[in-house]
C-alpha positions in Angstrom: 71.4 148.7 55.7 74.2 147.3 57.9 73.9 144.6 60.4 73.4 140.9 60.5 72.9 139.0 57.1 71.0 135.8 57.1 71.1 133.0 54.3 67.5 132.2 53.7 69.0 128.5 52.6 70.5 128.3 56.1 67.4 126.8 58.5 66.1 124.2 55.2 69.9 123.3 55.7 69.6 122.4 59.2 66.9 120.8 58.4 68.2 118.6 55.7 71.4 118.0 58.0 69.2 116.4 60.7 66.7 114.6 58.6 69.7 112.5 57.0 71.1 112.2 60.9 67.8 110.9 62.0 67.8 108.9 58.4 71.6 107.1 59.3 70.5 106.1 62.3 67.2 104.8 62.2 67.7 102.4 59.2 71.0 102.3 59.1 70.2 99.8 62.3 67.6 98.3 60.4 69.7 97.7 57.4 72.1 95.8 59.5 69.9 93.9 62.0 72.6 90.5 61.9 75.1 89.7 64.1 78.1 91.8 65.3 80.6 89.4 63.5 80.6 87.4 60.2 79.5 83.6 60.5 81.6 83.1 57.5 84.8 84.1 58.8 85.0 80.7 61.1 86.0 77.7 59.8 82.9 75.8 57.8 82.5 72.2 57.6 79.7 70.3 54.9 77.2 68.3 57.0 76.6 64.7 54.8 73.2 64.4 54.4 71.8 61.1 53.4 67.9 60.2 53.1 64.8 61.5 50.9 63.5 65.1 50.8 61.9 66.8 48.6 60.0 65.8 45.9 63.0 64.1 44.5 63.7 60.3 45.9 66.9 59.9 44.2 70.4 60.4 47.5 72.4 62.6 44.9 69.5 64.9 44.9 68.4 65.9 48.4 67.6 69.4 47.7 70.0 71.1 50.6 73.1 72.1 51.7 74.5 72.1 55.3 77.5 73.8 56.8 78.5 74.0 60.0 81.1 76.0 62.1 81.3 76.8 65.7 78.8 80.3 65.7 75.6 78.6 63.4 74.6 75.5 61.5 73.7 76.9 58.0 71.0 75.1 56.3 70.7 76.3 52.5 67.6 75.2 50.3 68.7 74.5 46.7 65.2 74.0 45.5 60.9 74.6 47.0 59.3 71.6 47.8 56.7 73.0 50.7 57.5 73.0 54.7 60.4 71.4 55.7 61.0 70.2 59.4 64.3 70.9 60.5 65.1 69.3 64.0 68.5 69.0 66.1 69.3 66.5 68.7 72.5 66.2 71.2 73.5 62.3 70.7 70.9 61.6 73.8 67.6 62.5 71.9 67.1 66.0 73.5 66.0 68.1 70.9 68.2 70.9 70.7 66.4 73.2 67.7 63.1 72.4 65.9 61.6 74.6 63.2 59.3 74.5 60.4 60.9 76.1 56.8 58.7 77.0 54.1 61.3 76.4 51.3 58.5 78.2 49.2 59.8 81.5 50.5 62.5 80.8 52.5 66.0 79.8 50.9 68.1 79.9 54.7 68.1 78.9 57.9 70.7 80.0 60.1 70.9 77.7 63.7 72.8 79.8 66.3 75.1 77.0 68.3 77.9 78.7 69.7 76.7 78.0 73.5 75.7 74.7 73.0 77.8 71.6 74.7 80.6 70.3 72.8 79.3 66.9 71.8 77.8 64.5 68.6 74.8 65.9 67.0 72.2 64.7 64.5 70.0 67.2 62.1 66.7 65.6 61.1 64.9 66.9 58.1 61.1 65.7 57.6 59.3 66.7 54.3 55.0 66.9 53.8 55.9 63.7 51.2 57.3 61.3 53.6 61.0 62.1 53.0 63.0 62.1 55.9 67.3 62.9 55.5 69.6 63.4 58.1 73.5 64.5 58.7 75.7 63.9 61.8 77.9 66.7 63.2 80.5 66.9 66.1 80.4 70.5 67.6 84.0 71.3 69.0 84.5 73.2 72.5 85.1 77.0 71.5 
């Protein structure tokens, strides 16, 4: 018998070949779903924080981090103490940001302020226990 020979392996190839395109690019988007450049490559700042969170009442203890750069405000929860009211103000009271955190299951937030005026900033933090803290910034003209 002469004539065309066929691979019987050739259309579960195909098949396989377009399964892992589909694959790439449906969760490859998913898998990467942040922004299109690193936060961490600007030029981070600690935010002092002084006040009560938490269910710790001692200063040296306030159970968070802040940095700051000019893309994001990164708050980072060292420890769970229940919702957490995270709230940004330009120096003339308007409320820039407000959230609620539940440190239970959240250990980040991530504030996006790379179009926001140059100016003097405060970030309030309000506890369920009372505890209030809170940290001034200056955000610099990009």
């Amino acid at each position: 018998m002469s004539g065309i020979h066929i691979n019987p392996f050739e259309p579960m190839l195909k098949r396989i070949f377009l399964l892992f395109i589909m694959f790439s690019l449906v969760f490859g988007s998913v898998l990467y779903s942040g922004p299109v450049f690193n936060y961490r490559d600007a030029t981070e700042e600690e935010v002092v924080l002084d006040g009560e969170v938490g269910k710790s009442r001692l200063r040296s203890s306030v159970p968070l981090q802040v940095l700051k750069n000019n893309v994001f405000i990164n708050v980072m929860v060292l420890a769970s103490f229940g919702n957490l009211t995270v709230e940004v103000q330009k120096d003339n009271g308007i409320t820039m940001y407000e959230t609620i955190l539940n440190t239970d299951t959240e250990d980040q937030l991530l504030i996006p302020i790379a179009d926001w005026e140059a100016g003097n900033y405060v970030i309030l933090f309000r506890d369920t226990y009372g505890g209030h803290a809170e940290g001034y910034m200056e955000i610099k003209p990009n």
